[in-house]
N, C-alpha and C positions, 0 to 999 in steps of 0.2 A: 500576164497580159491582163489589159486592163480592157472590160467592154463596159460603156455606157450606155445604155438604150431606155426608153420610157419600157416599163413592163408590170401589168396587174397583178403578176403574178407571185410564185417564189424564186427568189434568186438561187437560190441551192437549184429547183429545178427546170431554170432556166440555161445554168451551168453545166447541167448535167447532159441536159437538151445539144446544147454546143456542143461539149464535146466530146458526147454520141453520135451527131454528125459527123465531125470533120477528123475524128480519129487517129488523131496526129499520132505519127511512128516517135515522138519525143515526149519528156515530162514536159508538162506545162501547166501554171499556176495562173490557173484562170480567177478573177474573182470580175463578178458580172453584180453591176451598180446600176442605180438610176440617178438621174443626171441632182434629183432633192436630196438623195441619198451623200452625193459627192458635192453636192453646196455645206453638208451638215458636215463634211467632215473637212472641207475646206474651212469653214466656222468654227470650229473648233480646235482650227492651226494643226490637222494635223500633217507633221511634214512625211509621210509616208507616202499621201497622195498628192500631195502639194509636189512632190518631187516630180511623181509620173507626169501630174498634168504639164508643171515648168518643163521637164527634162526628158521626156518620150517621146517616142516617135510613133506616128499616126501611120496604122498598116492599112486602114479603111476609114474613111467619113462619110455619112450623108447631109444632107442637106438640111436632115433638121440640127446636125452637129452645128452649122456651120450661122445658124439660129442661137447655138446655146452657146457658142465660143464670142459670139459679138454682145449677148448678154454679159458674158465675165470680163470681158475687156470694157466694158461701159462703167464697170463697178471695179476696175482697178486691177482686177487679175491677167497678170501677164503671162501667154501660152510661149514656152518655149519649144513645142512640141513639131517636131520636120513632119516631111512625107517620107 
């Protein structure tokens, strides 16, 4: 699972933060980005995330997502990402 969120902080423990909250009965392969974080890796072609953002599916958006998704669509990147 992919989460994107602006955060000052650290990703390792912000990850950790999740999910100590929500304590899924399942494995789960969080990796928790910030939105410059996933332009640099978008920039760098990588297809690992390029997949997620084309080929995933959105279990949560806010409103500032919906700020950062009409930024990448202005600059060519196309979201194939459902609800």
């Amino acid at each position: 699972m992919l989460v994107i969120l602006f955060l000052s902080g650290n990703n390792f423990r912000k990850t950790w933060e999740i999910l100590s909250k929500t304590q899924p009965k399942f494995g789960v392969n969080l990796l928790v980005r910030t939105p410059a974080e996933i332009e640099q890796r978008l920039a760098w072609n990588d297809l690992f995330v390029r997949e997620i953002i084309e080929k995933g599916k959105v279990i949560y958006e806010s409103a500032d997502s919906l700020i950062y998704r009409k930024a990448c669509e202005q600059i060519g990147l196309s979201f194939g990402l459902t609800r």
